[in-house]
Every structure is written in structure tokens, then in C-alpha cells.
C-alpha positions as CSV (number, residue, x, y, z in Angstrom):
1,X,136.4,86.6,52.8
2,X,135.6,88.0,56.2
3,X,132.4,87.5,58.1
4,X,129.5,90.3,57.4
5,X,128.3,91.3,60.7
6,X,125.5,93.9,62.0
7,X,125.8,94.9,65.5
8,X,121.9,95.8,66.4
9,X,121.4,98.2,68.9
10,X,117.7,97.2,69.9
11,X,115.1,100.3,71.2
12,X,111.9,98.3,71.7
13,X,109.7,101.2,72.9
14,X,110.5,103.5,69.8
15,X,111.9,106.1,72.1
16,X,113.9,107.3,68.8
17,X,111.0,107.9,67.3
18,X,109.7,109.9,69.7
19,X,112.9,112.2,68.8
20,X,112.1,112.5,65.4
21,X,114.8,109.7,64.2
22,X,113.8,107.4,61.6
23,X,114.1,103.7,61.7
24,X,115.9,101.3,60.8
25,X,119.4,103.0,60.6
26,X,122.5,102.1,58.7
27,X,125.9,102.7,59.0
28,X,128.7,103.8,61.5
29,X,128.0,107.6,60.6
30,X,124.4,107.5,60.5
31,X,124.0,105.7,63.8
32,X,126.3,108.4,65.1
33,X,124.6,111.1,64.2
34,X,121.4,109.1,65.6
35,X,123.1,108.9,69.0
36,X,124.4,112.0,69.0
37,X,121.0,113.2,68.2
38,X,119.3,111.6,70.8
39,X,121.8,112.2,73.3
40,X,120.8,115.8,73.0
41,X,116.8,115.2,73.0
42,X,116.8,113.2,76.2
43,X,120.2,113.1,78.1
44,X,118.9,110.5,80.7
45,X,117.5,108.1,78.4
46,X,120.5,105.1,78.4
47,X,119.2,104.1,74.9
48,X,121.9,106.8,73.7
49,X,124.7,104.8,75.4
50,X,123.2,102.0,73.6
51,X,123.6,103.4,70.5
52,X,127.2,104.7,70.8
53,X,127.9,101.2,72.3
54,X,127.0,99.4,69.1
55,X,129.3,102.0,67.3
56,X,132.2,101.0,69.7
57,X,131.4,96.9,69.3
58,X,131.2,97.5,65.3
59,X,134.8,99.3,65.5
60,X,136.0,96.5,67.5
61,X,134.9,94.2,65.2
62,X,136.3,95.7,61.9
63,X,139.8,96.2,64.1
64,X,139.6,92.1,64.2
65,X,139.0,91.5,60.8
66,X,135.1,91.4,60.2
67,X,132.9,93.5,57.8
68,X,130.9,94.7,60.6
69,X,128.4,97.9,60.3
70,X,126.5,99.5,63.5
71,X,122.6,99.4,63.1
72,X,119.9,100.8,64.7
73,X,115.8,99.1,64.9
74,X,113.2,100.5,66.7
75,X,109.8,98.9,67.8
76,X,106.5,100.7,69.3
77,X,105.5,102.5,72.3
78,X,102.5,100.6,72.5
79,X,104.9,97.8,73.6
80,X,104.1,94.1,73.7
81,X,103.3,92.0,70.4
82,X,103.0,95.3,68.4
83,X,106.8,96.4,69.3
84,X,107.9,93.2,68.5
85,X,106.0,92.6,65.2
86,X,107.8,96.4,64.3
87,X,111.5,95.6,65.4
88,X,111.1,92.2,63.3
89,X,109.8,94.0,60.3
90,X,112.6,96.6,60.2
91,X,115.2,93.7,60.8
92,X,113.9,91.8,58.0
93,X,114.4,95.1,55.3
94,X,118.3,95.4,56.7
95,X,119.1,91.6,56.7
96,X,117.5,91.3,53.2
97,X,119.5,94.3,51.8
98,X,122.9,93.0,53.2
99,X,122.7,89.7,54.0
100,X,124.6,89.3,57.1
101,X,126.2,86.1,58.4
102,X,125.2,86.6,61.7
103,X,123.9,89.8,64.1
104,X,125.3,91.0,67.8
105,X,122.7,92.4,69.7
106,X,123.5,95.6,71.5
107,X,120.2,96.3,74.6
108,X,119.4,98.3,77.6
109,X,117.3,96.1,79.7
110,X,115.3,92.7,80.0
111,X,112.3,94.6,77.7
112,X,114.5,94.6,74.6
113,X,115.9,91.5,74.6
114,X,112.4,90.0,74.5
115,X,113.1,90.5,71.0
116,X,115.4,87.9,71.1
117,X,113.4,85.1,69.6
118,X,112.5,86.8,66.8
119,X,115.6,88.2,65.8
120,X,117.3,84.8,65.9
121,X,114.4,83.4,63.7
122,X,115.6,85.6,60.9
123,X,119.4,85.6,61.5
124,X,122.1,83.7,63.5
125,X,123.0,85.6,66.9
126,X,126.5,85.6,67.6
127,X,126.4,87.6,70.6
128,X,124.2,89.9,72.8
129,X,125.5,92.4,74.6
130,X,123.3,94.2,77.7
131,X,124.8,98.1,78.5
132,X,125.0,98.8,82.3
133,X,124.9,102.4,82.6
134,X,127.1,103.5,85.6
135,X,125.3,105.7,88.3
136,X,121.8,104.1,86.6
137,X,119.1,106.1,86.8
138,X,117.0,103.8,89.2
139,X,120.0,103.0,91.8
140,X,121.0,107.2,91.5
141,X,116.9,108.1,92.1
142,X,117.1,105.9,95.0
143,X,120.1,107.2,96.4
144,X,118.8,110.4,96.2
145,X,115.2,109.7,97.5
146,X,116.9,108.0,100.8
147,X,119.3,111.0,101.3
148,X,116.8,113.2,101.0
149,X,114.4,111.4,103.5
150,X,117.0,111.5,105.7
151,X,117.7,114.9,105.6
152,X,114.2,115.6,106.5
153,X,114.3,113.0,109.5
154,X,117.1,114.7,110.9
155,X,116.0,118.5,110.1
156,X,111.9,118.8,110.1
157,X,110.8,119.0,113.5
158,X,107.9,116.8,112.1
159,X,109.8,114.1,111.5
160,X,112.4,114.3,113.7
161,X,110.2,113.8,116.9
162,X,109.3,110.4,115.3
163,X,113.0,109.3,113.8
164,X,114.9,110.9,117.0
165,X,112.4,111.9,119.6
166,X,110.7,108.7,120.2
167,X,113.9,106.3,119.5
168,X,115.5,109.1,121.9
169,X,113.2,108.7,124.7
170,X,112.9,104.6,124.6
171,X,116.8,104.9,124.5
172,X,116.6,107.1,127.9
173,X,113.9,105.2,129.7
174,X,115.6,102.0,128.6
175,X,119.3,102.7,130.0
176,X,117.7,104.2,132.8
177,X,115.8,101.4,134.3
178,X,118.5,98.5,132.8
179,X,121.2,100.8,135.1
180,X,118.8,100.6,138.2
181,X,118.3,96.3,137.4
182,X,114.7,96.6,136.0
183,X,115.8,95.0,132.7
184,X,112.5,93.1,132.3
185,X,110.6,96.6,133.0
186,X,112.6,98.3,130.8
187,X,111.6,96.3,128.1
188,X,108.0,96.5,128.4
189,X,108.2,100.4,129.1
190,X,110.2,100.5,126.4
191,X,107.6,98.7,124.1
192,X,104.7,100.5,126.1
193,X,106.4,104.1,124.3
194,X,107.0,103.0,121.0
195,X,103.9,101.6,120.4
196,X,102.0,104.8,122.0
197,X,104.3,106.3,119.2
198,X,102.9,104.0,116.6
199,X,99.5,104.7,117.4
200,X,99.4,108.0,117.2
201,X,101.5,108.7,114.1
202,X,99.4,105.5,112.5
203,X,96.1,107.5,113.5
204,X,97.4,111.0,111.9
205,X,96.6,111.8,116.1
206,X,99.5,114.3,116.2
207,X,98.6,117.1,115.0
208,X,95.4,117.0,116.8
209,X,96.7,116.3,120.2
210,X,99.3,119.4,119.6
211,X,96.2,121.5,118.4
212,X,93.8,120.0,121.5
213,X,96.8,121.3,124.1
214,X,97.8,124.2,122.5
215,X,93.9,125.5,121.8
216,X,93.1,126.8,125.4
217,X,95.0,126.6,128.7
218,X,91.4,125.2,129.5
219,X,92.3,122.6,127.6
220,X,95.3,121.9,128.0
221,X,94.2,121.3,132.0
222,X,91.8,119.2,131.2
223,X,93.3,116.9,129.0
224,X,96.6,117.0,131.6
225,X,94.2,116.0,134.2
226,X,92.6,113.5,132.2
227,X,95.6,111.6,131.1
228,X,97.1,111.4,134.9
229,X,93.7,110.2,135.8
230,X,94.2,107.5,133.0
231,X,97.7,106.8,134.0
232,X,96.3,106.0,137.4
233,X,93.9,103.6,136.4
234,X,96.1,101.9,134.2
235,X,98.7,101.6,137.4
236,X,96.1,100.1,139.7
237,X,95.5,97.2,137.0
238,X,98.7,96.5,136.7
239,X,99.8,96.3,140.4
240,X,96.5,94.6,141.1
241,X,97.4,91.9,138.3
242,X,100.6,91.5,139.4
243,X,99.6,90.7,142.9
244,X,97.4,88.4,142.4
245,X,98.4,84.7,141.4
246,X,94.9,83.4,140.0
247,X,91.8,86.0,138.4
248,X,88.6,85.5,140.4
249,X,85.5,87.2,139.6
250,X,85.5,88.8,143.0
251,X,89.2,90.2,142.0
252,X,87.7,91.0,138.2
253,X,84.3,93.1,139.5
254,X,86.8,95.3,141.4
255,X,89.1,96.1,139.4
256,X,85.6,96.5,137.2
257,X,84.5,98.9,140.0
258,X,87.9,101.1,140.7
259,X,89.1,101.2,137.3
260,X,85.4,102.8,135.6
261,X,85.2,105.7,137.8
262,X,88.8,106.8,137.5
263,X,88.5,106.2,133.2
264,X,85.1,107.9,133.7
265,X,86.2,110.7,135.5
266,X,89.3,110.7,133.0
267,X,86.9,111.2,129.7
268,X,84.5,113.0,131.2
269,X,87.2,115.9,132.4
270,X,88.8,115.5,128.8
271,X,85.6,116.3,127.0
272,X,84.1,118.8,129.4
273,X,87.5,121.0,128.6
274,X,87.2,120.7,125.1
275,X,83.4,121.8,125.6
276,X,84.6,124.5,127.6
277,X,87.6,126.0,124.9
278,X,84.8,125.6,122.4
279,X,82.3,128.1,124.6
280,X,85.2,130.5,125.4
281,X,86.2,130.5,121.9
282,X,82.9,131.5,121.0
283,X,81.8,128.4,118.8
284,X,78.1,127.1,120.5
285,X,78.6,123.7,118.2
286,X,78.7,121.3,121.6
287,X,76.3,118.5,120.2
288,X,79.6,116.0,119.7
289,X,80.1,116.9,123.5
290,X,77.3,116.4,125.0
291,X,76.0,113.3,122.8
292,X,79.9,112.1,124.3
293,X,79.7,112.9,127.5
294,X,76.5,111.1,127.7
295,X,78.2,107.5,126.4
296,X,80.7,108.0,129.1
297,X,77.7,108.3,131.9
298,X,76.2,105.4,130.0
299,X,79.6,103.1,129.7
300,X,80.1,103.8,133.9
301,X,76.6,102.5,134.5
302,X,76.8,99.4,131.8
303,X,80.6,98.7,133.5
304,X,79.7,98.9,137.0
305,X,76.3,96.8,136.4
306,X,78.5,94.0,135.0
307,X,80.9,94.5,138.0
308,X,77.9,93.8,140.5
309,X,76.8,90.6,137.6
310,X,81.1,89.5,138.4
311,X,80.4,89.7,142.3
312,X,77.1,87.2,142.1
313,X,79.7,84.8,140.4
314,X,81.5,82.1,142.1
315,X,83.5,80.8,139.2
316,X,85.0,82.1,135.8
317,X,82.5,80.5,133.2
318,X,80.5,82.2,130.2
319,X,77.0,80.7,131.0
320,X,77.5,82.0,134.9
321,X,78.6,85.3,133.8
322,X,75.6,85.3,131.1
323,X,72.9,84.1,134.0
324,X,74.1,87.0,136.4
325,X,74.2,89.2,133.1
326,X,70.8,88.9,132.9
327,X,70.0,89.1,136.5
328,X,71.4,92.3,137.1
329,X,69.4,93.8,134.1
330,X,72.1,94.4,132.2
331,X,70.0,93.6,128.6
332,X,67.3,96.6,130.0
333,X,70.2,99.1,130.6
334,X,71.6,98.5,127.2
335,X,68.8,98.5,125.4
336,X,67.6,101.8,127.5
337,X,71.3,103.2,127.0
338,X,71.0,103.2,123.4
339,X,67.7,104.3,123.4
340,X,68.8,107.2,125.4
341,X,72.0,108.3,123.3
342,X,69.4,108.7,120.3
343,X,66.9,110.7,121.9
344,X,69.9,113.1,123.5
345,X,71.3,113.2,119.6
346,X,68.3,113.8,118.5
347,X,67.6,116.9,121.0
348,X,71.5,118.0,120.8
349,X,71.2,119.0,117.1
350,X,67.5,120.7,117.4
351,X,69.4,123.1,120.4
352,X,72.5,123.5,117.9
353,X,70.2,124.3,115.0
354,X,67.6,126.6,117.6
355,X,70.9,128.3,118.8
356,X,72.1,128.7,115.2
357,X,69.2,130.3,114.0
358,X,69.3,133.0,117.1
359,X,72.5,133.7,116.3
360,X,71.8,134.6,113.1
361,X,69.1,136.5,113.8
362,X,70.6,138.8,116.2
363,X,73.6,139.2,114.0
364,X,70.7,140.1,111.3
365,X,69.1,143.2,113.3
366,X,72.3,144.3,114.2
């Protein structure tokens, strides 16, 4: 007498429910029609393949000699214990009506064979069998998603400036310099671009600083003044640094000294521009200007009193530098500075608010 086995085809998440197919399912014909069923309600679903994959085992098994039948149990979409509890139940009703000798498990995943367990407290396993679909859904989605990502990388002028324009540049600057035997220099300029590159993109700062240029050829001055100005400073403390063998506090208070006016002028001209496209474009909202322009004026005092504290200094220690902190009046200025940004806050928004409500009068009698 041959062996009667069931090959299960497991759907722990009751996905054929969802289609309308009732669980448990017997037979090579019913399960077919099941499959085919399914097949049709949800094409991408891989519990179809499942289905037609216990129909192919159960063939295979009957061509070998054993009374095997293709069945079908389902569990819950609430998942977890519930699922389980479900897919056991309906297990139970098929072993009890045919009294197999043993089951093969048919699954689609890791999910369903946590079923496992309790299957083989009911009934012997013999086998379990886990259906790869070829071209899966997850490795095809992700194939597609990094295609498409590429696409716009090489296409959107968005993205391209960051994927190509930036890698494209640090590619030019690099070669160029390595050719001329400034490898060391290459690097760090190299470096110095991509992370300017980082910084902005990371700060969502592109879009502004295209919008600040392209607002006003005030602007766009301005800021191209303001940024050469910056360059400057940034070349001086390098070259000094690089000069120089040990850091004084002579050396410190003067790169202190030449460095603030140049950043000072820098900020000031980039704010004053933007102040100027705003007035020319007709918006009187300056209060973010002038309450700015008044921290810079502030920050060149605070920076050039704590060059003059460096110059009293005859060694690089915390408790000197704190002593000629306080002997230049540093503590005074800062606690005037802030005192001083408040009031011209304060006064900024009355004139915007004063200058609003003219405004709106005159457009009223007109």
C-alpha cells in the first residue's frame, strides 16, 4: 500500500482570503482552480506560484508511486499567534479527514514556515519545500528603483550638478595640480570642494544661493564681492599658518586683526546687497538686515577686542588669555553687544510695522 501524502502549500497571511477563496482546499483540481484564481486577482503576489508549485510536487509524487493530493491552508492577516492558531486549525480538519502518513510543505518565505512547529506537532514532515520566484519582486523593485535614480543623476540638471558636476570639477582641479606636482594640494583642494559640495546640498543651500544670484544683478555683485573678500581672508590664514613654525599670541591677535575686517567687510557687503535687491524690488521688510548687519558691527568689535586681550599675552594659556579677557573689557562689550542687538530688534520691527501701516494707508486713499 503506498504512502498517503498531502503536499501543503502554506499562505500564512490569508492573502486567499482576501480573494474570495475559501480555506482549507482539497484536491489537485480544486487547488488549481484556487491558483488559477488567484493568479488572476493579484498577478504579483508569489503565493500563486506557490500554489501551482504544490500541484507540480503532488504530480511528482503520484508519478513515484505515492497517493499524494495538493492542499491548500490559509492563516490571518492579523499575523502572529492568530495566523498560526488558524493555519493549525484548518490542518487539523484535513489531517483528520484523510489521515496522511506524512505532509510536504510547499512556502514562499521565512513568515510561513513559522508554521513549522505546529504543523509537525500534528503530522510527520517529510519535506519542505521554499519557492524562489525568479525576477522576485524585491530584487526587480530594486533594480528598477537604482536605474531609475540613475537616470535622473545623469539627466536632471538637479542632480547632475551633484553626481557629475561636483565629481567633475574635483576630477579637473585634482589632475590639474597632480600634473603640475602639487599632489599633497590637490588633495586638500580636492577635499576643500567636495565638502563645500556637501554642505550646501546637506543645508538644502542651493536653491537659495541660485535664487540670491539670480534675484538682482545687485546681488549678484554683492555676494561676488563678498565671497572674493572671504576667499581672501581665508588665503592670508593659510599662508600665514603655513609660515610660521610655532602659534604665538602675537601671531594669533593678527591674524585676529587682518582676518575680521576682510570677513567683516565680506558680510557686511553680502547683506547690504540683499538689503538693496529687497528695496529695489519694492519689499520695505529689511528688519533681518539691519538686526544682521548690526551682529556683524558687533562680532568686529568683540574679535578685534580679543585681538588687543592676544597682544597683552606673552604665552598661550587659558587663565592669561581669561586675565587680559577681562582687562580689555571684553565681559562689558558683550554684555552691551547683546544688549544692543535687542533694542535694534526691538526698534527694527516697530519701523517695519510703522512703514507697513503707511503703506497700507496710502494704498487705502488711493
Amino acid at each position: 500500500m503506498s504512502k498517503k501524502i498531502l503536499v501543503v502549500a502554506v499562505d500564512i497571511d490569508d492573502d486567499l482570503g482576501q480573494a474570495g477563496i475559501r480555506t482549507p482546499v482539497f484536491g489537485r483540481e480544486a487547488v488549481l482552480e484556487a491558483a488559477t484564481r488567484f493568479a488572476l486577482y493579484d498577478p504579483e503576489d508569489s503565493d500563486a506560484n506557490t500554489l501551482f508549485a504544490a500541484i507540480k510536487i503532488a504530480d511528482e509524487m503520484r508519478e513515484k508511486g505515492y497517493d499524494a493530493e495538493p492542499v491548500a491552508i490559509a492563516g490571518s492577516p492579523l499575523g502572529g499567534v492568530e495566523a498560526v492558531i488558524e493555519a493549525r486549525k484548518q490542518l487539523e480538519e484535513l489531517v483528520n479527514k484523510y489521515h496522511p502518513d506524512g505532509v510536504i510543505v510547499v512556502t514562499d518565505g521565512s513568515e510561513d514556515e513559522s508554521l513549522l512547529p505546529a504543523i509537525s506537532s500534528i503530522v510527520p514532515i517529510m519535506a519542505v519545500r521554499r519557492i524562489v520566484v525568479k525576477q522576485h519582486r524585491g530584487v526587480e523593485e530594486t533594480y528598477m528603483l537604482f536605474i531609475k535614480y540613475l537616470q535622473k543623476a545623469l539627466t536632471e540638471p538637479r542632480f547632475a550638478r551633484l553626481f557629475l558636476g561636483v565629481p567633475g570639477i574635483v576630477l579637473v582641479v585634482f589632475s590639474s595640480l597632480a600634473l603640475l606636482g602639487m599632489l599633497r594640494q590637490a588633495i586638500l583642494v580636492g577635499l576643500l570642494i567636495a565638502g563645500v559640495a556637501m554642505v550646501v546640498r546637506g543645508f538644502d543651500m542651493e536653491d537659495k544661493i541660485v535664487q540670491a544670484l539670480t534675484e538682482t544683478p545687485v546681488t549678484m555683485v554683492a555676494y561676488s564681492t563678498a565671497g572674493v573678500t572671504a576667499l581672501i581672508a581665508i588665503v592670508l590664514i593659510v599662508s600665514q599658518l603655513h609660515s610660521r613654525t610655532a602659534l604665538t599670541p602675537q601671531l594669533l591677535a593678527s591674524l585676529v586683526k587682518n582676518v575680521t575686517s576682510l570677513l567683516g567687510f565680506s558680510a557686511s557687503i553680502a547683506i547690504l546687497g540683499h538689503a538693496a535687491s529687497k528695496f529695489v524690488s519694492g519689499k520695505l521688510r529689511l528688519y533681518r538686515e539691519i538686526v544682521a548687519l548690526t551682529i556683524v558691527i558687533i562680532a568686529v568689535i568683540l574679535l578685534d577686542t580679543v585681538a588687543s586681550a592676544l597682544q597683552q599675552m606673552e604665552t598661550m594659556s587659558v587663565s592669561e588669555f581669561m586675565q587680559a579677557l577681562a582687562s580689555s573689557g571684553f565681559g562689558l562689550y558683550a554684555i552691551v553687544s547683546v544688549v544692543v542687538v535687542a533694542l535694534v530688534w526691538r526698534g527694527a520691527k516697530a519701523l517695519e510695522g510703522l512703514i507697513a501701516q503707511t503703506s497700507s494707508r496710502a494704498s487705502d486713499k488711493k
